[in-house]
C-alpha positions as CSV (number, residue, x, y, z in Angstrom):
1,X,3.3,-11.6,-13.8
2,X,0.5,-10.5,-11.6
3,X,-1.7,-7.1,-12.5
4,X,-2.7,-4.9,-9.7
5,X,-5.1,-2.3,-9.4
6,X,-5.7,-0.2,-6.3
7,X,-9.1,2.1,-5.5
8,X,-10.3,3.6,-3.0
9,X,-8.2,6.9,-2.6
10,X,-10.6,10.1,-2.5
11,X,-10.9,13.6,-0.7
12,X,-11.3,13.1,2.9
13,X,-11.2,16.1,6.0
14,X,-8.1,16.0,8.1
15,X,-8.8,12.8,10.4
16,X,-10.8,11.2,8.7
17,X,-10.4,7.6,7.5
18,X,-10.0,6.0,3.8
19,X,-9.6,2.1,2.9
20,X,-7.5,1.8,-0.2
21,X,-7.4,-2.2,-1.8
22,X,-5.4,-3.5,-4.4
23,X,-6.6,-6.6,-6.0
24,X,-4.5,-8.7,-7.9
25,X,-5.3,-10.9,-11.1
26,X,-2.9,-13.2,-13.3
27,X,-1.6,-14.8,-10.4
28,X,-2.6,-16.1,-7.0
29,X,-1.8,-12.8,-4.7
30,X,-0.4,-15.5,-1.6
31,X,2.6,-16.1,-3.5
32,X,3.7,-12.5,-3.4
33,X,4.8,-10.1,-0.3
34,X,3.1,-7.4,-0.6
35,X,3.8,-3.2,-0.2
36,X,1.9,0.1,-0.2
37,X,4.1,3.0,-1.6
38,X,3.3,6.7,-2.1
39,X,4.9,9.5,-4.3
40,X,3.8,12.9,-3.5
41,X,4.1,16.0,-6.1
42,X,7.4,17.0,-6.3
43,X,9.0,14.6,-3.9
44,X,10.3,11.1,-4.1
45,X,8.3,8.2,-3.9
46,X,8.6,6.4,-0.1
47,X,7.8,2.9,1.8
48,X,4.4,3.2,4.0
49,X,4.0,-0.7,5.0
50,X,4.8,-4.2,3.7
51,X,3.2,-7.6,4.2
52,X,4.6,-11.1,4.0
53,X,2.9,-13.2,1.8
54,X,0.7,-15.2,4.9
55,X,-0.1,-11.9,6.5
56,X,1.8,-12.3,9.8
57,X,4.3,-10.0,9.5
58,X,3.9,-6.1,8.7
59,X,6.0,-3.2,8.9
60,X,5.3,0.2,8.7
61,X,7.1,3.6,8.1
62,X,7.5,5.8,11.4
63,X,5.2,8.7,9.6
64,X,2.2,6.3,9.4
65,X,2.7,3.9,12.5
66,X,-0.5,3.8,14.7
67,X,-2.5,5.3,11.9
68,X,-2.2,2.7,8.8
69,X,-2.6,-0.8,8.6
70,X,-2.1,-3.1,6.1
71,X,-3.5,-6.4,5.7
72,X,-4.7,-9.1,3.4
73,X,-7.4,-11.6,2.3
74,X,-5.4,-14.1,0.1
75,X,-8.9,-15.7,-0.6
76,X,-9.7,-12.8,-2.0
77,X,-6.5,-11.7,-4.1
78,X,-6.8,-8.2,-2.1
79,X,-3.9,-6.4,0.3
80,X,-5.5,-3.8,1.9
81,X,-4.5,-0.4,3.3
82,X,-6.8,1.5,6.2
83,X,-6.1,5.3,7.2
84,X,-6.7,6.5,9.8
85,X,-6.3,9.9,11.3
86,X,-5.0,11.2,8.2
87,X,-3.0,14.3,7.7
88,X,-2.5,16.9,4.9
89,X,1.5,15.3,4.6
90,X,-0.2,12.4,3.5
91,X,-1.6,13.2,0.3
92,X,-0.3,11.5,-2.1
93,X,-0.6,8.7,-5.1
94,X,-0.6,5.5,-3.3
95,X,1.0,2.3,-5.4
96,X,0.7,-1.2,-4.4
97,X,3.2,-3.7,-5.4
98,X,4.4,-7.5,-5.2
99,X,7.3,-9.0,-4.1
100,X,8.6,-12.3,-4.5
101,X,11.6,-14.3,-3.0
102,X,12.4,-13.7,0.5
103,X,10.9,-10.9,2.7
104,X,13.4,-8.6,3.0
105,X,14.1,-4.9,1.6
106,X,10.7,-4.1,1.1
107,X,11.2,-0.8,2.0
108,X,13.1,-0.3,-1.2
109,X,10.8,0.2,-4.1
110,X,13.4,-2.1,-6.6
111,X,13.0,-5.2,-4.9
112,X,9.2,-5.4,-6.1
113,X,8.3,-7.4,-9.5
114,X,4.8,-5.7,-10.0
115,X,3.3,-2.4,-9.3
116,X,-0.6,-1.2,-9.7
117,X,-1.1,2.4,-11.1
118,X,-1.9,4.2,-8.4
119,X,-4.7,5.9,-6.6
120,X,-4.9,9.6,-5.3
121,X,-5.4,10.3,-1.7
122,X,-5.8,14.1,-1.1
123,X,-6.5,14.8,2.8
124,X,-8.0,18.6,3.3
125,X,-6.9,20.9,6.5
């Protein structure tokens, strides 16, 4: 089973921009799809974007579209996540996670085999 480990979340002002990465070891990352999740206090935790396993496919939540992008460096073992124009509604812990199989529900946390312990993201007003 591959381990994942995210960093990058921080403090940032309102617009500003963070990079979160997730690198993965125990396995090679391109034979997993790929996901960024985040769980805010007191709410449920909620899809932000997903990546096939070559990188040519992505799909994002409507609340981040335009501002995030995810994307990947299989050479590297690394899915990425860049924020930009960040809002207070997005603080939150972000997870990354792994998928394998087919790309498909990977807006549902369930269908992912491996998930990374989180970093914070805390955007200011």
């Amino acid at each position: 089973q591959v381990q994942l480990v995210e960093s990058g979340g921080g403090l940032v002002q309102a617009g500003g921009s963070l990079r979160l990465s997730c690198v993965a070891s125990g396995r090679t990352l391109s034979s997993y799809h790929m996901g960024w999740f985040r769980q805010a206090p007191g709410k449920e935790r909620e899809f932000v974007a997903a990546i096939d396993w070559s990188g040519r496919y992505a799909d994002y939540a409507d609340s981040v579209k335009g501002r995030f992008t995810i994307s990947r460096d299989n050479a590297k073992n690394t899915v990425f996540l860049h924020q930009n124009s960040l809002k207070p509604e997005d603080t939150a812990t972000y997870y990354c996670a792994a998928q394998t199989g087919v790309w498909r529900d990977y807006k549902f946390g369930g269908r992912y085999d491996s998930w990374g312990q989180g970093t914070q993201v805390t955007v200011a007003s």
